[in-house]
PyMOL Python script that loads the backbone (N, CA, C, O; Angstrom):
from pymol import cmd

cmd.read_pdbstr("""\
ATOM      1  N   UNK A   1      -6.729  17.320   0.088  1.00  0.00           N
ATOM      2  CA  UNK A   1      -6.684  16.062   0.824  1.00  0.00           C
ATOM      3  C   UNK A   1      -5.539  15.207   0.277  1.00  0.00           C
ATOM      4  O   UNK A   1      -5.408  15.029  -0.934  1.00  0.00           O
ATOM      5  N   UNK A   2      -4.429  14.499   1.498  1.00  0.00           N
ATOM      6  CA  UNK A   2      -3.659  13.687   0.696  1.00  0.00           C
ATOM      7  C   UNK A   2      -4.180  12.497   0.663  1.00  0.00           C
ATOM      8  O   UNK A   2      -4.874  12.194   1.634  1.00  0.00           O
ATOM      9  N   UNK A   3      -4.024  11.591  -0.324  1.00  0.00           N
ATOM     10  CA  UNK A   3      -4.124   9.947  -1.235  1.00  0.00           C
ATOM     11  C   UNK A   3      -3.345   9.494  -0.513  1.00  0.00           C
ATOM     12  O   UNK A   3      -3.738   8.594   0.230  1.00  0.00           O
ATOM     13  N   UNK A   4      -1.639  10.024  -0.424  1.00  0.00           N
ATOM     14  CA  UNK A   4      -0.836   8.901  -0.352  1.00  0.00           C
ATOM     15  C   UNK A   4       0.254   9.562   0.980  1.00  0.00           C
ATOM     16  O   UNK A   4       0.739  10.672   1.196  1.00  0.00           O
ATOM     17  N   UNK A   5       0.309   8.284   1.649  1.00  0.00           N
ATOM     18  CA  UNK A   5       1.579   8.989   2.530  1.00  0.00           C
ATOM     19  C   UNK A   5       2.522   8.149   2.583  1.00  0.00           C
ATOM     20  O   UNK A   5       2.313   6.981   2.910  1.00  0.00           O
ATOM     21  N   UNK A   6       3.738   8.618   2.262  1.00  0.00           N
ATOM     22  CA  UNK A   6       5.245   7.808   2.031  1.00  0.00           C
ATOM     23  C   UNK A   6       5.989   8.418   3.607  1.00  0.00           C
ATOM     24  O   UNK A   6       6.143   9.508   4.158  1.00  0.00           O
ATOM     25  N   UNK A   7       6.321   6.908   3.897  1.00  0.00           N
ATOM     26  CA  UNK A   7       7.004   7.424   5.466  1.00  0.00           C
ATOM     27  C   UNK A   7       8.275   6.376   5.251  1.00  0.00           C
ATOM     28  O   UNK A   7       8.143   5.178   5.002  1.00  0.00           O
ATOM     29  N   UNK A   8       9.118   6.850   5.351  1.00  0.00           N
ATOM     30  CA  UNK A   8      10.664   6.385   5.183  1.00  0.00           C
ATOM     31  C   UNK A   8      11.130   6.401   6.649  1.00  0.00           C
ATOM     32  O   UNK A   8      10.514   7.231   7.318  1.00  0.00           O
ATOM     33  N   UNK A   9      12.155   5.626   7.387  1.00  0.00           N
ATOM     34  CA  UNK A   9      12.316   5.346   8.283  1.00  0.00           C
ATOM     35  C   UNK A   9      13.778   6.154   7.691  1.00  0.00           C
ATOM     36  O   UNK A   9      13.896   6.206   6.467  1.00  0.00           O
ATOM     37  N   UNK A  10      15.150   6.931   8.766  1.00  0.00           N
ATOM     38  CA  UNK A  10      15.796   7.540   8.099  1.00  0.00           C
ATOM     39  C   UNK A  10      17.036   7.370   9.456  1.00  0.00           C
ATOM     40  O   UNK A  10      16.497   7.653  10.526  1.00  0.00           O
ATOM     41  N   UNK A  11      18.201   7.066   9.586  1.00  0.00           N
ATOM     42  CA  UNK A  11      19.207   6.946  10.389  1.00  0.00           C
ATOM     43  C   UNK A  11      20.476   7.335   9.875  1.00  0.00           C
ATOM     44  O   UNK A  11      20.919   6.419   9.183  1.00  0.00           O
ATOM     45  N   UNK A  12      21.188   8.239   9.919  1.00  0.00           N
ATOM     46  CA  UNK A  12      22.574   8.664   9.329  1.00  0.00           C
ATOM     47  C   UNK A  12      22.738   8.776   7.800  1.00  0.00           C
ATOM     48  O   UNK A  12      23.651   8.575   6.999  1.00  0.00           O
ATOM     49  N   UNK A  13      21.777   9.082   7.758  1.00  0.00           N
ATOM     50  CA  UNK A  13      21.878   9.262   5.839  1.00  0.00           C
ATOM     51  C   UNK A  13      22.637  10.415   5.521  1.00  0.00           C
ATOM     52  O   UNK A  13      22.567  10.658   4.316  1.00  0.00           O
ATOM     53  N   UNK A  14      23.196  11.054   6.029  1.00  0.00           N
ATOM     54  CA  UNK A  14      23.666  12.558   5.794  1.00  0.00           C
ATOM     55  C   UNK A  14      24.286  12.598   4.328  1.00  0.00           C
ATOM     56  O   UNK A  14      24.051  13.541   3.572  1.00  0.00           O
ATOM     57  N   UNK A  15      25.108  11.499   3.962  1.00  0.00           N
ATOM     58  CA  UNK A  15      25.308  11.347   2.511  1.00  0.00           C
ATOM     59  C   UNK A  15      24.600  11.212   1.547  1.00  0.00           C
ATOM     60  O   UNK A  15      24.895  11.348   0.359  1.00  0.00           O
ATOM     61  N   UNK A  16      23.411  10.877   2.123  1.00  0.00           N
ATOM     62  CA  UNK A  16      22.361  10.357   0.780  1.00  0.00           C
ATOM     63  C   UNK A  16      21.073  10.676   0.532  1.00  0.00           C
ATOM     64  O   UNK A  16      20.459  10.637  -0.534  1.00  0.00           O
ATOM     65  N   UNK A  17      20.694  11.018   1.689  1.00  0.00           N
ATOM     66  CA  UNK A  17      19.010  11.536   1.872  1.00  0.00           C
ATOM     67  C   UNK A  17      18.443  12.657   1.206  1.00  0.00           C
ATOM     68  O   UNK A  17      17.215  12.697   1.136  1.00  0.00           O
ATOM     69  N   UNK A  18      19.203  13.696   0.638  1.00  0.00           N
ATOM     70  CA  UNK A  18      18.845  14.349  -0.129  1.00  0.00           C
ATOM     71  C   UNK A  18      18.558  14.305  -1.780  1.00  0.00           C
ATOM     72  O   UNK A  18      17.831  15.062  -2.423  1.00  0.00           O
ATOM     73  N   UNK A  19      19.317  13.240  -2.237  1.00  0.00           N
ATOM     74  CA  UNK A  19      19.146  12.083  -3.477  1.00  0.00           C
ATOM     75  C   UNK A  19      17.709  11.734  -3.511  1.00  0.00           C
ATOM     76  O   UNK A  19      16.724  12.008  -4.197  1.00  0.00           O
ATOM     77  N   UNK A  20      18.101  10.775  -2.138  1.00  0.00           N
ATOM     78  CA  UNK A  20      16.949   9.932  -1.968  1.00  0.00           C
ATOM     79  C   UNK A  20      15.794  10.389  -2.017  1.00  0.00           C
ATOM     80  O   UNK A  20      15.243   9.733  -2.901  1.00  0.00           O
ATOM     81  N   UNK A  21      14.918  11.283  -1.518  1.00  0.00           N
ATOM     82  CA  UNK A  21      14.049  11.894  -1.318  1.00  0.00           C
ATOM     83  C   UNK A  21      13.957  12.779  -2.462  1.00  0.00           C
ATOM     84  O   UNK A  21      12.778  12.670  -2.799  1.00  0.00           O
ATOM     85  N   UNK A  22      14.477  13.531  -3.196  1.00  0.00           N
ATOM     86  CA  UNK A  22      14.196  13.935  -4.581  1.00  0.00           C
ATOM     87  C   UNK A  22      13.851  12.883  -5.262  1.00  0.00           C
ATOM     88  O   UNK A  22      12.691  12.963  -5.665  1.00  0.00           O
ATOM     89  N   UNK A  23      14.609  11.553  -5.664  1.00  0.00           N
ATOM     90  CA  UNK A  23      13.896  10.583  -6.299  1.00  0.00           C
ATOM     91  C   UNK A  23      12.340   9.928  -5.889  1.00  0.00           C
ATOM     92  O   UNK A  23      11.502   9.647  -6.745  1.00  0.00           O
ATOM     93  N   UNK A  24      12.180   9.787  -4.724  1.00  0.00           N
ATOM     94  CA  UNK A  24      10.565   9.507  -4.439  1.00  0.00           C
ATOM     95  C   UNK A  24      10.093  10.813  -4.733  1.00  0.00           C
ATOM     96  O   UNK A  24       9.048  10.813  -5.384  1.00  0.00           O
ATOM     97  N   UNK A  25      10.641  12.120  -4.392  1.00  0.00           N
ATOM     98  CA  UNK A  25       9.570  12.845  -4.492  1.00  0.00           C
ATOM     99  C   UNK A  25       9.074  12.701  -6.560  1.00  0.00           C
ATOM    100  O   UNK A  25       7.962  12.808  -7.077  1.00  0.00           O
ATOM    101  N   UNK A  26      10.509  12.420  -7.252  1.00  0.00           N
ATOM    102  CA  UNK A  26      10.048  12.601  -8.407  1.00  0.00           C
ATOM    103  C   UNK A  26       9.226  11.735  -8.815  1.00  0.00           C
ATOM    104  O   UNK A  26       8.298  12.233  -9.453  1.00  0.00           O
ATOM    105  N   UNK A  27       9.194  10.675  -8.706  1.00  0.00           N
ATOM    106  CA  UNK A  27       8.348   9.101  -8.709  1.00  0.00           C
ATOM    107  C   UNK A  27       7.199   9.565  -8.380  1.00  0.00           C
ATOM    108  O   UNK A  27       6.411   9.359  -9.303  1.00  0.00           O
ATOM    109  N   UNK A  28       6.555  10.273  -7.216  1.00  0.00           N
ATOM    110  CA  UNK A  28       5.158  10.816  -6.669  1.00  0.00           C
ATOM    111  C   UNK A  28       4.977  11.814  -7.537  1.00  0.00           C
ATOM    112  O   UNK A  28       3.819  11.573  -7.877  1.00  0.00           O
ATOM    113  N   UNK A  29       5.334  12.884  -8.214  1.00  0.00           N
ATOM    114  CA  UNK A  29       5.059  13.607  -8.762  1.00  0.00           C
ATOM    115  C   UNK A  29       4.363  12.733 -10.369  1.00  0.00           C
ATOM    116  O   UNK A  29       3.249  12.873 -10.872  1.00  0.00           O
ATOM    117  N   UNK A  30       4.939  12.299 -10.596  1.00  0.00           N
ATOM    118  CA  UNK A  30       4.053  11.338 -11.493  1.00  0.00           C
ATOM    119  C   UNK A  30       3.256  10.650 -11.685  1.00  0.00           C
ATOM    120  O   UNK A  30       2.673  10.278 -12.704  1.00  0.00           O
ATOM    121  N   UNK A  31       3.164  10.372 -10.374  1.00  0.00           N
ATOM    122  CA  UNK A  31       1.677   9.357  -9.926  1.00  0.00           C
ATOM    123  C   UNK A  31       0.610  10.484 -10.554  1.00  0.00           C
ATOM    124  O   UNK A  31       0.046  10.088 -11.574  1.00  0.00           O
ATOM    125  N   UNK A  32       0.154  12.164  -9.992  1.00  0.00           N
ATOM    126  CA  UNK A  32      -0.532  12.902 -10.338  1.00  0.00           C
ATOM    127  C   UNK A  32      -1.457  12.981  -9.362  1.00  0.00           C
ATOM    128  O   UNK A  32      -2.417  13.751  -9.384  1.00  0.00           O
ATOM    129  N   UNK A  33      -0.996  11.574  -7.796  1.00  0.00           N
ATOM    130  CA  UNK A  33      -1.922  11.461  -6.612  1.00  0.00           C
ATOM    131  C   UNK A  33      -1.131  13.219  -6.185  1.00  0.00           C
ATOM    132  O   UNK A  33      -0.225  13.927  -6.624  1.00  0.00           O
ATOM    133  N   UNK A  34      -2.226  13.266  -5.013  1.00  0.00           N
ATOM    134  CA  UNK A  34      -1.658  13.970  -3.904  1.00  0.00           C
ATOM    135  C   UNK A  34      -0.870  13.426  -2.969  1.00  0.00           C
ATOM    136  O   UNK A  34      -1.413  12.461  -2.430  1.00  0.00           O
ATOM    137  N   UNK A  35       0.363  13.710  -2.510  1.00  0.00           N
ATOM    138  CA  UNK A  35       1.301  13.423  -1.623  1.00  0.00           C
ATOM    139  C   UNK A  35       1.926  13.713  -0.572  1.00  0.00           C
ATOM    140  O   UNK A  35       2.203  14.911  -0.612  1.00  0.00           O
ATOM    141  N   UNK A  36       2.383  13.118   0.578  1.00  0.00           N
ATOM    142  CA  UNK A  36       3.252  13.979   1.170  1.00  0.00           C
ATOM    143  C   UNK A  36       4.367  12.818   1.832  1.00  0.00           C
ATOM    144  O   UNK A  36       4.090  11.654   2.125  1.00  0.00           O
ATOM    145  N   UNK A  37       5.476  13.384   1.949  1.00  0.00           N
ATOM    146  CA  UNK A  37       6.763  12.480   2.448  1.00  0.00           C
ATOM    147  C   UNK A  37       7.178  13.015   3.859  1.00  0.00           C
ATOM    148  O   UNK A  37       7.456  14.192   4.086  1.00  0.00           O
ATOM    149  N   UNK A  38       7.185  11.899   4.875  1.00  0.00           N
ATOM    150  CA  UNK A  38       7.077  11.944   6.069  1.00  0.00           C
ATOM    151  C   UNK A  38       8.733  11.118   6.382  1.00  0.00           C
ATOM    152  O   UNK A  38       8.741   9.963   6.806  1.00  0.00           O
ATOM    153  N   UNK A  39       9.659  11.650   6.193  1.00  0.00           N
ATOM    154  CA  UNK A  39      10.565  10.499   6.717  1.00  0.00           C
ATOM    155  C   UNK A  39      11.016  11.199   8.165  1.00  0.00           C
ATOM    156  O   UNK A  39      11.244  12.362   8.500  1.00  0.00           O
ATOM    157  N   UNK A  40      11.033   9.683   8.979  1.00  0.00           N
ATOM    158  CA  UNK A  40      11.164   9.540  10.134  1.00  0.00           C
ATOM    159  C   UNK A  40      12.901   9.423  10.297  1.00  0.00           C
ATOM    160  O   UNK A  40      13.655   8.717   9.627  1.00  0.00           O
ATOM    161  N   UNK A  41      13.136  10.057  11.054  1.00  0.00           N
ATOM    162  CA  UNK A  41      14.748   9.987  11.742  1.00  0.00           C
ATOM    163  C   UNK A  41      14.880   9.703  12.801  1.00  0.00           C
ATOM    164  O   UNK A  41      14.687  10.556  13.667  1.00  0.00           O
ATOM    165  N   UNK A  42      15.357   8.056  13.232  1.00  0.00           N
ATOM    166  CA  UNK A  42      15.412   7.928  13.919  1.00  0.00           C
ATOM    167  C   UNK A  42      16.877   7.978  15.144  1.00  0.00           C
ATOM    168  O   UNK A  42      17.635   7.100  15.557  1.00  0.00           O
ATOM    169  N   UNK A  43      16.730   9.849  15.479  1.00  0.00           N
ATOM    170  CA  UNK A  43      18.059   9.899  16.296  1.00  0.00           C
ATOM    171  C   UNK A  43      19.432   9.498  15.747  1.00  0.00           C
ATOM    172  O   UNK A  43      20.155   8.618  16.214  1.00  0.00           O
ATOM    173  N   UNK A  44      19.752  10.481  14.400  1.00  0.00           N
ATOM    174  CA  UNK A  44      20.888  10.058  13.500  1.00  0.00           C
ATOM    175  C   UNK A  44      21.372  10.918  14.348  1.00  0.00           C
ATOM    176  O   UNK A  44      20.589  11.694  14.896  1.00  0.00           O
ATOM    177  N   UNK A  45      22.941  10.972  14.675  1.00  0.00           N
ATOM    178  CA  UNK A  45      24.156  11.410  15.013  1.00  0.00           C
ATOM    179  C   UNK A  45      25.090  12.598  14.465  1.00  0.00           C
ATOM    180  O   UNK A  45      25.754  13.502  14.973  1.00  0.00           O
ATOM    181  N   UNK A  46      24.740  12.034  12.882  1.00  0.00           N
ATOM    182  CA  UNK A  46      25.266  12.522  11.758  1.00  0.00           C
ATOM    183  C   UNK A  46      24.452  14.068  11.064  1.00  0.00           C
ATOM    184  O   UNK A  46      23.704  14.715  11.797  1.00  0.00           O
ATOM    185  N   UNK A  47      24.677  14.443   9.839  1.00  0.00           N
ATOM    186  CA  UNK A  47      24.081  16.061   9.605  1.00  0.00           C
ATOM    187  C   UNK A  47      22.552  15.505   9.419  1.00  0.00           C
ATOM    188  O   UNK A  47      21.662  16.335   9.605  1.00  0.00           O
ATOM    189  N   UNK A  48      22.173  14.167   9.068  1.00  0.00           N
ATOM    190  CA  UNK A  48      20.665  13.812   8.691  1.00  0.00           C
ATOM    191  C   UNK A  48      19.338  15.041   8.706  1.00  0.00           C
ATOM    192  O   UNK A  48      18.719  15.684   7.858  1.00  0.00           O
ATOM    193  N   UNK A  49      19.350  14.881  10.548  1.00  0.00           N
ATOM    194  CA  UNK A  49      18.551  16.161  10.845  1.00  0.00           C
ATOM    195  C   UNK A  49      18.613  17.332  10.415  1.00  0.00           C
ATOM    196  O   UNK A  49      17.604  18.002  10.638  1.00  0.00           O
ATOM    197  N   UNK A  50      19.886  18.099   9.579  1.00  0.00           N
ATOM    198  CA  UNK A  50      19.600  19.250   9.216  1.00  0.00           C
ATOM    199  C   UNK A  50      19.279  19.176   7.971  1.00  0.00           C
ATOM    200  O   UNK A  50      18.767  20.189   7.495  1.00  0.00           O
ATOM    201  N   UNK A  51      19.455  18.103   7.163  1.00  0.00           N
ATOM    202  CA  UNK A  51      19.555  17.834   5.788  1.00  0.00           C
ATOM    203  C   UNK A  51      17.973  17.861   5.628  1.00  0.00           C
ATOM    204  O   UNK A  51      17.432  18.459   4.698  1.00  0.00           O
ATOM    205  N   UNK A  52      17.183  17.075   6.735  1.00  0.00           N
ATOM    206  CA  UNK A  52      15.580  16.941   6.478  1.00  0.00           C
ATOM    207  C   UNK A  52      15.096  18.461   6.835  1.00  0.00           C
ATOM    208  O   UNK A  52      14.033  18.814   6.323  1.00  0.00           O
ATOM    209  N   UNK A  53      15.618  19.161   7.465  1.00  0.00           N
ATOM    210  CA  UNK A  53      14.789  20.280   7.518  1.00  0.00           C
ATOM    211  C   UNK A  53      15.253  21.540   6.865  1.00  0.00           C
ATOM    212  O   UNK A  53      14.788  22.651   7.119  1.00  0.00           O
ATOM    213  N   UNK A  54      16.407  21.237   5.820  1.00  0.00           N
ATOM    214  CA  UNK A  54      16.262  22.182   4.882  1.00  0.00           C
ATOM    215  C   UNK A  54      15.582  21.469   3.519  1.00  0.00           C
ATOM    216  O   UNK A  54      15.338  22.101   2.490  1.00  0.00           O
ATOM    217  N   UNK A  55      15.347  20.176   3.687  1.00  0.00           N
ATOM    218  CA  UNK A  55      14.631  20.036   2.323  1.00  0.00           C
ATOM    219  C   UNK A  55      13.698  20.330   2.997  1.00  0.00           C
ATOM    220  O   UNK A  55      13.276  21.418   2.605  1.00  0.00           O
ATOM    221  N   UNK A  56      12.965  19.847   4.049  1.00  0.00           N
ATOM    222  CA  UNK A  56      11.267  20.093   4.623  1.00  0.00           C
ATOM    223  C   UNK A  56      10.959  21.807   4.194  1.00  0.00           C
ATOM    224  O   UNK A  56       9.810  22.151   3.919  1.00  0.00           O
ATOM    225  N   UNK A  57      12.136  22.830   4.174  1.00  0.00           N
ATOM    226  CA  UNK A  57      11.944  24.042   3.807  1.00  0.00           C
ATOM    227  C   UNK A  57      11.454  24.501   2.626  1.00  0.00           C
ATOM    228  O   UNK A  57      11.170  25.681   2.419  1.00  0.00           O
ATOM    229  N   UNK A  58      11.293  23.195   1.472  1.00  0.00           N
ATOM    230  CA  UNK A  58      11.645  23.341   0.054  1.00  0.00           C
ATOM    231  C   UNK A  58       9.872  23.063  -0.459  1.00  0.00           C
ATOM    232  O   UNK A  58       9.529  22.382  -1.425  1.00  0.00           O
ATOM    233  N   UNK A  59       9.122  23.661   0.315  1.00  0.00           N
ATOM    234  CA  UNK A  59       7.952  22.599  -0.161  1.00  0.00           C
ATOM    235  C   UNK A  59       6.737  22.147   0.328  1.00  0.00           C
ATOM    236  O   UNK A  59       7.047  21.368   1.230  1.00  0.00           O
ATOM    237  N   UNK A  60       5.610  22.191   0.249  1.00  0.00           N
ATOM    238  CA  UNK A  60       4.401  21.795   0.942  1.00  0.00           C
ATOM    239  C   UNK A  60       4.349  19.906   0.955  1.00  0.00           C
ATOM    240  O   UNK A  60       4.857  19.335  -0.009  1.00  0.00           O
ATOM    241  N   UNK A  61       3.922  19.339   1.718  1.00  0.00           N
ATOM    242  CA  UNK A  61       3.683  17.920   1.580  1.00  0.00           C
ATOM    243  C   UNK A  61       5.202  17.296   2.310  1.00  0.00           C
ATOM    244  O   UNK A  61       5.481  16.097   2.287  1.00  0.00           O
ATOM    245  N   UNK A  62       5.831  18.048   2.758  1.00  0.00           N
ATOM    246  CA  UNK A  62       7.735  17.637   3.008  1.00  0.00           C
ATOM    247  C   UNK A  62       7.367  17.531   5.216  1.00  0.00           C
ATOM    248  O   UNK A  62       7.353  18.634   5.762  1.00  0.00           O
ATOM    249  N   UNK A  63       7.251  16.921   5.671  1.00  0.00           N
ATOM    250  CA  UNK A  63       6.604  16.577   7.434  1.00  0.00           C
ATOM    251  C   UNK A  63       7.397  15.705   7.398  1.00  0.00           C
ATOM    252  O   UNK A  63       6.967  14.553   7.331  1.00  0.00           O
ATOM    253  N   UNK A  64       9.171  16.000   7.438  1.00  0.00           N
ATOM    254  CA  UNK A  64       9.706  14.860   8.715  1.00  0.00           C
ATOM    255  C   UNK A  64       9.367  15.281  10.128  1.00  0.00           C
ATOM    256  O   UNK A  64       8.867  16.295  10.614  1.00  0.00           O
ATOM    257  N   UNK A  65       9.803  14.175  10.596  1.00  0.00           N
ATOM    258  CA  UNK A  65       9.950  14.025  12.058  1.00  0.00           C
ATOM    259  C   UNK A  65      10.796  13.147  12.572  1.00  0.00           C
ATOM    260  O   UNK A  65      11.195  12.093  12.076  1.00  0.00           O
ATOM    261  N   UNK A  66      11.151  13.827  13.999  1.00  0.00           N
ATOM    262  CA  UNK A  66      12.520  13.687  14.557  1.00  0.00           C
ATOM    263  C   UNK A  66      12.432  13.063  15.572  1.00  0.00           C
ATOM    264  O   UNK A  66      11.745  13.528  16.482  1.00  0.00           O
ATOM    265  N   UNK A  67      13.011  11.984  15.709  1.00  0.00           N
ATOM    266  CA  UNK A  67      12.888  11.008  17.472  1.00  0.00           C
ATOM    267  C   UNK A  67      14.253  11.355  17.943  1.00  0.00           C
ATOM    268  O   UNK A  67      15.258  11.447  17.237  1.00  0.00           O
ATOM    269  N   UNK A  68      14.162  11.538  19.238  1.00  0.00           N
ATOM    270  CA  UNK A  68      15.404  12.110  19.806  1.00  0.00           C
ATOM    271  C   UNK A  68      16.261  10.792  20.209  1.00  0.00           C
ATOM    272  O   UNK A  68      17.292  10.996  20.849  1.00  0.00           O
ATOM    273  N   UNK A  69      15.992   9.759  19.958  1.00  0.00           N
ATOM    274  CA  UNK A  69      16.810   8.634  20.278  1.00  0.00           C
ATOM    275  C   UNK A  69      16.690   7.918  19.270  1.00  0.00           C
ATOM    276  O   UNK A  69      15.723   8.160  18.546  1.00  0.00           O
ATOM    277  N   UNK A  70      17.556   6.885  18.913  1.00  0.00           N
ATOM    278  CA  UNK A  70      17.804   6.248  17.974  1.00  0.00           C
ATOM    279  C   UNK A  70      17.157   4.443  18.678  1.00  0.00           C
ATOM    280  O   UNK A  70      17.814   3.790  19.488  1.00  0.00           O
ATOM    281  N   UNK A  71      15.644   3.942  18.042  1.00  0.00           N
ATOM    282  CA  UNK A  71      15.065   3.261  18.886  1.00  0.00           C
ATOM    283  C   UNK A  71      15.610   1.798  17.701  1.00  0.00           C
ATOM    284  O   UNK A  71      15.525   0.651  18.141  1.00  0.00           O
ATOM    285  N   UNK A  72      15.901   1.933  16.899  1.00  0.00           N
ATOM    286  CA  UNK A  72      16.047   0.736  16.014  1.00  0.00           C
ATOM    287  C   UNK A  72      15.153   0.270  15.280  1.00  0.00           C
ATOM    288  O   UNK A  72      15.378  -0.723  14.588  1.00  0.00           O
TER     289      UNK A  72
END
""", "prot")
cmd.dss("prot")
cmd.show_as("cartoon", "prot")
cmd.util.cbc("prot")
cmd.orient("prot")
């Protein structure tokens, strides 16, 4: 059962989101809760989307999701 759900809102990060998301994930790993990281993309342009679904590959608890438009 997960405790905690971290949902990040995510738009053109292609430079950074893979940082980013190792650092929360490391931060949660310490908690010792159960976790899972949900970041939302909202319709980035940029590599974003592939970047989330090769980390989503890396891992149980890793559920982005993808809006096909960029709603703001």
């Amino acid at each position: 059962m997960v405790k905690l759900s971290v949902i990040l809102p995510v738009f053109n990060l292609a430079g950074s989101i893979g940082g980013n998301l190792k650092k929360v994930e490391g931060v949660l790993k310490r908690t010792g809760l159960s976790y899972e990281i949900v970041p939302v993309d909202d319709g980035s342009s940029d590599g974003t989307p592939d970047e989330l679904r090769v980390w989503a590959a890396g891992g149980a608890g890793r559920n982005p999701v993808f809006l096909e438009r960029n709603g703001g």
